[in-house]
N, C-alpha and C positions, 0 to 999 in steps of 0.2 A: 504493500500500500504506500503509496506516496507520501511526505510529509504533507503536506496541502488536506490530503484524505486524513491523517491522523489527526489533524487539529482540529477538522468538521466534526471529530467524533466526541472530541474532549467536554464540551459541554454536555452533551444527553447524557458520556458517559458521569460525568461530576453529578447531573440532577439522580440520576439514577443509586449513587450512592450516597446523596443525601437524605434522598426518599428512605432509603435500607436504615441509616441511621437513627430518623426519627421514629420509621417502625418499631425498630430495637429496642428503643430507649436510651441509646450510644451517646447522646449528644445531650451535655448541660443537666445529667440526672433526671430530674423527674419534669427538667422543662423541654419543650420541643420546641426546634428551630420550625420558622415556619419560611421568612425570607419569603414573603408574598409581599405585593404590591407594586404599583410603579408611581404612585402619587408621590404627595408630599410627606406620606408615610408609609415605611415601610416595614411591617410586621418580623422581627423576631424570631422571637419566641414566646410560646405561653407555656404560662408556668399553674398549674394544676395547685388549689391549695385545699384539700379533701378535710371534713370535718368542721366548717364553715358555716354557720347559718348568721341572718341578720347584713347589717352593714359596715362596710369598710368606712373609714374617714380619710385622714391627711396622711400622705406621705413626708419624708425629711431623708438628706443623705449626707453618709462620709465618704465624699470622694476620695481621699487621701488613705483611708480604712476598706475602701470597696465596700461598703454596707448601704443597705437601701433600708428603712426603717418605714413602717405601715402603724398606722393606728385602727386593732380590731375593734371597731364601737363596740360590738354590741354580742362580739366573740369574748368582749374585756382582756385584749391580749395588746403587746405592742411585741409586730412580727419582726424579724431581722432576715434579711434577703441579699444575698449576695448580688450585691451592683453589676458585674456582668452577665450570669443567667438568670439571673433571679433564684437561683436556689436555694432555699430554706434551710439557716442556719439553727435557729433559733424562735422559742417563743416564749415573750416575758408575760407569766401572770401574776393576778393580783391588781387591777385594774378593774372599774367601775364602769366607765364610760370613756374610754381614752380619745382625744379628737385632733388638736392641733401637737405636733411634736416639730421641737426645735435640737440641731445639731449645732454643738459650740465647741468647734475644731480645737482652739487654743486650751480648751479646758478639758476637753474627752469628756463633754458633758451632753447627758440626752433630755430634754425636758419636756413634759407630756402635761398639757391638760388633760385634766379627767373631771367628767361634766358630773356625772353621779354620785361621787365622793367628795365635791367641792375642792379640788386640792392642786397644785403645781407641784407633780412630781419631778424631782433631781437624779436620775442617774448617774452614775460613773460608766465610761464609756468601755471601761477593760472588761467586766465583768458584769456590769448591768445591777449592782446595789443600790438601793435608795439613799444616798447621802446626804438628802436636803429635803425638806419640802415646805410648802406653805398652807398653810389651813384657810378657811372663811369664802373658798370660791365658789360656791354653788350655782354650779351649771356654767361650769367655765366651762369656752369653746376654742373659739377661733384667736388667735395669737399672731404675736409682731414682735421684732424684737428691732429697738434704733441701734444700730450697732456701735454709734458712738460715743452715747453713753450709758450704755450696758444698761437702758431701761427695757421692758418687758410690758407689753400692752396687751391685755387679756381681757375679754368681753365675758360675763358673765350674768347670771340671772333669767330673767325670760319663762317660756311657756313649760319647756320640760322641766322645769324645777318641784314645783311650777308657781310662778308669781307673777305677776303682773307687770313688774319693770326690771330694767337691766344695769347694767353696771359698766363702765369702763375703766380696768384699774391699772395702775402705773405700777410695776414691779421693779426695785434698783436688786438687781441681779450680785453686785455686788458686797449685799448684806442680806439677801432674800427676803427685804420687807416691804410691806406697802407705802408707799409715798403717794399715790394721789387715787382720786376718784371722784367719776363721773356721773354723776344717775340721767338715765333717761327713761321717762314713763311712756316704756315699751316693752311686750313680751317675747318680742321678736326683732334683737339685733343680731347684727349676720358680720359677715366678712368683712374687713376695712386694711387701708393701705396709708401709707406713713411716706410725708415728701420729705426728703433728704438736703433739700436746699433752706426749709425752713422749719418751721414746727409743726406744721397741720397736716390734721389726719383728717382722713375723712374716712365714714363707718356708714355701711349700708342699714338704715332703721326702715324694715324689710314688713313688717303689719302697718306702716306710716306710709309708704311709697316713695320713701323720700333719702337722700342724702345727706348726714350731719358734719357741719364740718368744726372740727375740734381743733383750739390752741392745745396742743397734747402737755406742753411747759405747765401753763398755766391751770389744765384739766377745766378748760372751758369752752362751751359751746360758743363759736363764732355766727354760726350762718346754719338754716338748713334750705336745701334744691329740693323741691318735686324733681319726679323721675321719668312722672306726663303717665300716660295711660297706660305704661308696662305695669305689672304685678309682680311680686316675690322676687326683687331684684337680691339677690344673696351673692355668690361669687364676684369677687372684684379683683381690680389688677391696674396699675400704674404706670403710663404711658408719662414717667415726666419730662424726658424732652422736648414734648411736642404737647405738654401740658395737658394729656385728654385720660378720664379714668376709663376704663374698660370694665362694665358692668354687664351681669348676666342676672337675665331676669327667666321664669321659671313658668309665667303664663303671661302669655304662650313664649316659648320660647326664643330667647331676644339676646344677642348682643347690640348694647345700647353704650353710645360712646358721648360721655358729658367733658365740657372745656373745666379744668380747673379751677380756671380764674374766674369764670361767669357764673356757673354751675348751667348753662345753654345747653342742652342735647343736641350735639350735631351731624350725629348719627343712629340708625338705629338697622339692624339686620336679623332677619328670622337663622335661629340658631338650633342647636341639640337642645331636646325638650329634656325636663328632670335634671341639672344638670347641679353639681355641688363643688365645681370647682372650674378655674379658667388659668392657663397659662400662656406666657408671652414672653417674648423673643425678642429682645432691644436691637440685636444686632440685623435682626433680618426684618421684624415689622412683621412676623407670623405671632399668630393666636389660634389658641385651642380650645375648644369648648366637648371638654365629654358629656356623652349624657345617657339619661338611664334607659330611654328608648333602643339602643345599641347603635350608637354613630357616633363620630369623630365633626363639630365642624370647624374648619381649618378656614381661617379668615387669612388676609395678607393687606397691611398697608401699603397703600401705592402714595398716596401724597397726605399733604397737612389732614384733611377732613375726609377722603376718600380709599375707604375701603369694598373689598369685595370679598363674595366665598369664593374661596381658592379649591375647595374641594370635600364632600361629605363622606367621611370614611367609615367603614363599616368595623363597626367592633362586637359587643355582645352585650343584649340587656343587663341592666344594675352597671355597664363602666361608666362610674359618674365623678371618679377623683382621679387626678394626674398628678404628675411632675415631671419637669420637666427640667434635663439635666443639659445645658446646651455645650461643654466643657465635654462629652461623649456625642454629643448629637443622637440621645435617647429622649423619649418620651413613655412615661410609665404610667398604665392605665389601673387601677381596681375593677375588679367585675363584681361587686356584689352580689349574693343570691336573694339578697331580702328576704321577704317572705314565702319565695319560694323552696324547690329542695334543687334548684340548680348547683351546679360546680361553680364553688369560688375562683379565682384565677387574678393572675396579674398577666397584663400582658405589654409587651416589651417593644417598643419600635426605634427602627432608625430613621430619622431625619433627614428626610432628602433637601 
């Protein structure tokens, strides 16, 4: 056979022993390579996580450690997952309600709200001990951390508690104690994002319809935006060079893009329905919206106010959490089973 004829062959024959592979189980343990796609995303691997019921929440990573860390809501676990196949190192219990988790590389520390316990747990990152914690959070969720000066912004209170209003509390990370706080009479605050050029945060008040925009220094309400006719705006994400917040609303399914400085919506795009988290890409102007219908939608900034869908990717009902690690060019999905008796999974893509 001619060299020209052997190299024709090299591809079917490579697909052909990658197919055997993942038959096997050869490749990446209990996760399978899947290497499907030609969009903007490109499938992996999925990784099988058997014994699963309820939902998954936030993801968090030690890139430096290869560790990909999950918070089991409702499993009460916080999983550990090997950052290249995702295989399953480890699963820490003794957790209530685990949701937001923060990695703090300088310290080898893991820090987990837990919404059912009220509490900021402190791991150590060698072994996974509790070294630290903080009491009085009930129905802590969603977390921020200013990284320079080591405060911790943690939302707390609300409907699962269950109470009627929320809380936004300042944590100085450096004494594990509380230094401020916020009340707002609401049962339902959600996701919120922290500008780095100044002081203000702004936090989705998600039963309101509305935007709050907090001096986070001062732990004062500045301003709040309607959101206009979206509902359940919860997921949020920060576009600050180009000053626009990147909101995901829930009905009907909406990425809704508001200007910072006006609080103006000035844009708004039918998105993944169900969706409980959004990431983005400064470098490229790509966003991701999972969601629990089973789709990927992959937005793309073209200019100041004009975006478009770049592409709706198919995933599997309950992936409603990501992260997105652009330093690998991975994006990492949760598949939750919720209510049903489906297979748990994370699934793994590369970033075209």
């Amino acid at each position: 056979m001619s060299i020209a004829g052997r190299r024709s062959l090299a591809p079917r024959i490579g697909a052909i022993l990658l197919a055997l592979l993942v038959a096997s189980g050869g490749l990446a343990g209990a996760a399978s390579a899947q290497a499907t796609g030609r969009g903007p995303l490109q499938l992996l691997y999925v990784v099988p996580l058997p014994g699963f019921t309820g939902d998954f929440d936030h993801f968090a990573v030690d890139e430096k450690g290869g560790r990909l860390f999950l918070a089991g809501e409702d499993h009460k676990t916080v999983e550990i997952l090997d950052l290249q196949t995702g295989k399953r190192l480890k699963s820490i219990k003794g957790f209530g309600a685990p949701h937001s988790i923060l990695y703090l590389p300088e310290k080898d520390q893991i820090l987990v709200t837990d919404g059912e316990k009220g509490v900021l747990q402190i791991l150590r990152g060698s072994d996974y001990a509790v070294v630290d914690h903080l009491e009085g959070l009930a129905g802590a969720d969603s977390a921020r951390l200013d990284a320079g000066t080591q405060v911790l912004y943690v939302v707390t209170g609300g409907k699962d508690v269950p109470l009627d209003y929320s809380h936004l509390v300042a944590i100085d990370l450096k004494t594990s104690k509380k230094i401020g706080e916020l009340r707002f009479e609401s049962n339902h605050v959600e996701a919120f994002a922290l500008e780095s050029s100044s002081s203000r945060l702004f936090v989705n008040i998600t039963d309101k319809h509305e935007v709050a925009v907090v001096d986070r220094q001062a732990m004062k309400e500045i301003t709040r935006w309607p959101i206009g006719s979206q509902a359940d705006n919860s997921p949020m994400a920060y576009d600050e060079p180009h000053h626009q917040l990147l909101i995901v609303c829930r009905k009907p399914g909406t990425l809704l893009v508001m200007d910072s400085g006006t609080g103006k919506v000035v844009a708004h795009l039918p998105a993944a329905e169900r969706s409980d988290d959004i990431a983005f890409d400064a470098a490229s102007g790509r966003i991701y919206v999972p969601g629990g219908e089973g789709y990927i939608s992959v937005f793309q900034l073209r200019s100041a106010d004009q975006y478009e869908l770049l592409a709706k990717v198919k995933t599997e009902p309950g992936a409603k959490t990501c992260l997105l690690v652009p330093s690998l060019a991975r994006l990492y999905v949760a598949v939750s089973p919720g209510e049903t008796k489906a297979l748990a999974k994370v699934l793994i893509y590369h970033v075209q």
